[in-house]
C-alpha positions, 0 to 999 in steps of 0.5 A: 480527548486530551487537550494536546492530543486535540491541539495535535488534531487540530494542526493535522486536520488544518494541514489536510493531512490523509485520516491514516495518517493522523491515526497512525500519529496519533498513536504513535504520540499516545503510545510515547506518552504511555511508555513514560507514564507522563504527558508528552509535552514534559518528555525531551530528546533523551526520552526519544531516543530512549524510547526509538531504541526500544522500538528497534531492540524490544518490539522488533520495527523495522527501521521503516515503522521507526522512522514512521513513528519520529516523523509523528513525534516531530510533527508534534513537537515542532507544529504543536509544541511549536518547539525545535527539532534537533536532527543530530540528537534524533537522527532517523533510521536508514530506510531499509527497501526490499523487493516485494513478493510477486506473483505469476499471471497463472497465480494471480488466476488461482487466487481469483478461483480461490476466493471463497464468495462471489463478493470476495473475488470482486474486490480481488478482481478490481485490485488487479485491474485497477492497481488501487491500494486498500483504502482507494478501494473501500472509498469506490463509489458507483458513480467513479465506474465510467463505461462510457470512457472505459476508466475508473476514478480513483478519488482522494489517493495518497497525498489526497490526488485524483487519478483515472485508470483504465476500466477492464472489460472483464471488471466491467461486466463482473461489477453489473453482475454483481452489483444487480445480484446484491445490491440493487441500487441501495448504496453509492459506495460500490463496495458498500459494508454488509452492515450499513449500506451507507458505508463502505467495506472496512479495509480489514475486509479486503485483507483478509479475502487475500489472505483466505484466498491465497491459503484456499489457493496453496499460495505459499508466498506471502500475499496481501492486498499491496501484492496485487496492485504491486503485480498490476504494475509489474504485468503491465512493465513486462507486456511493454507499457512505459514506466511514465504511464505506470507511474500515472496509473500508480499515482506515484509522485516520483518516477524512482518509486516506479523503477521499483518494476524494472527490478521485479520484471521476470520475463523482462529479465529472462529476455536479457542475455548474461554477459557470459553468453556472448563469450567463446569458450573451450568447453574443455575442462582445464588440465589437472595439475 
């Protein structure tokens, strides 16, 4: 380990921030460096705009993963370097959002059929029921499965907070099944790696039990692990569940990243009348001049 990419470490881990993110920085200050063959403590604004439009004209980003790759570079220069960071001559993209791909009760079901082991549709399972992201997923550990409460414990999320969601009875009885089928105690991960036991499934492992279940399923949208905690939250806004308690069972720090739901409600949606429905019109035709 290099000695800047140490110091960039060390301020990382002072701050708490999550091991995705100082990964992802980390990378992303290598991958900078290794663009001008040169120690990025040498390299100045001009080289950051340089190597920002790259990212956009060359590689193809989206404005999204270029913004995610300026962040890490002005954490370094201005907590590691402890140098100043000009706005105006590195300014950050305009985020870019779509609307994410959602699928039906009917297909969310399908894919459930589709998956290939036991242990796969387990894991698909718990993403729906629970709404947990990838990574809160493979960190699952026995012991978070409350049955006497009837909630699950999702532990250090993003932005390191706890939450609780509710515990599904059909998750329930899936979870002993399987546990006593393949595990017999041996792990406190709940989701322990087929390798070693004293470590949880790796993420890449969840990703592509959707992927392989959504093709055996002939889903063509395009599905990942996001889709079905994108899907709990949208099944949950159109059977009448408040946007408050969607947000807490999200773990979303702002409202407005739960409004996301309203627009991708369909049932909700269908059930709101056009405008022009309410009109009285003259179902003639008009004359032709």
């Amino acid at each position: 380990m290099t000695r800047l990419k140490k110091m960039m470490l060390e301020e990382l881990q002072l701050r708490n921030y999550a091991q995705n993110t100082i990964r992802h920085y980390l990378r992303a200050v290598e991958d900078f460096a290794r663009r001008f063959n040169c120690p990025p403590d040498r390299l100045g604004p001009r080289h950051i705009r340089e190597y920002q439009a790259e990212l956009f004209e060359k590689r193809k980003l989206s404005a999204n993963s270029v913004g995610q790759h300026l962040a890490a570079l002005r954490f370094f220069y201005i907590k590691t370097l402890r140098k100043a960071w000009s706005l105006a001559e590195t300014p950050y993209p305009k985020k870019t959002r779509h609307l994410p791909t959602i699928l039906s009760r009917e297909e969310v079901a399908q894919l459930l059929h589709a998956a290939r082991t036991p242990g796969e549709r387990i894991l698909l399972m718990t993403l729906y029921a629970t709404g947990a992201r990838r990574s809160e997923l493979t960190h699952l550990k026995v012991s978070d499965i409350d049955s006497q409460r009837m909630v699950v414990h999702i532990r250090g999320g993003k932005g390191r907070k706890d939450r609780d969601v509710m515990l599904s009875a059909k998750l329930l009885t899936a979870l002993r099944s399987h546990w006593r089928c393949y595990h017999r105690k041996s792990s406190s991960w709940l989701f322990p790696s087929n390798f070693r036991k004293d470590r949880p499934i790796d993420t890449k492992t969840v990703w592509y039990a959707c992927q392989k279940s959504a093709q055996r399923a002939g889903i063509q949208k395009g599905v990942h692990p996001h889709t079905l905690r994108h899907c709990f939250a949208t099944h949950l806004y159109e059977a009448g569940t408040d946007l408050r308690t969607i947000q807490v069972l999200l773990g979303h720090e702002h409202l407005k990243d739960t409004l996301l739901y309203v627009h991708l409600a369909i049932q909700r949606l269908n059930a709101t009348a056009s405008p022009l429905d309410s009109l009285v019109l003259n179902d003639r035709p008009p004359d032709e001049k």
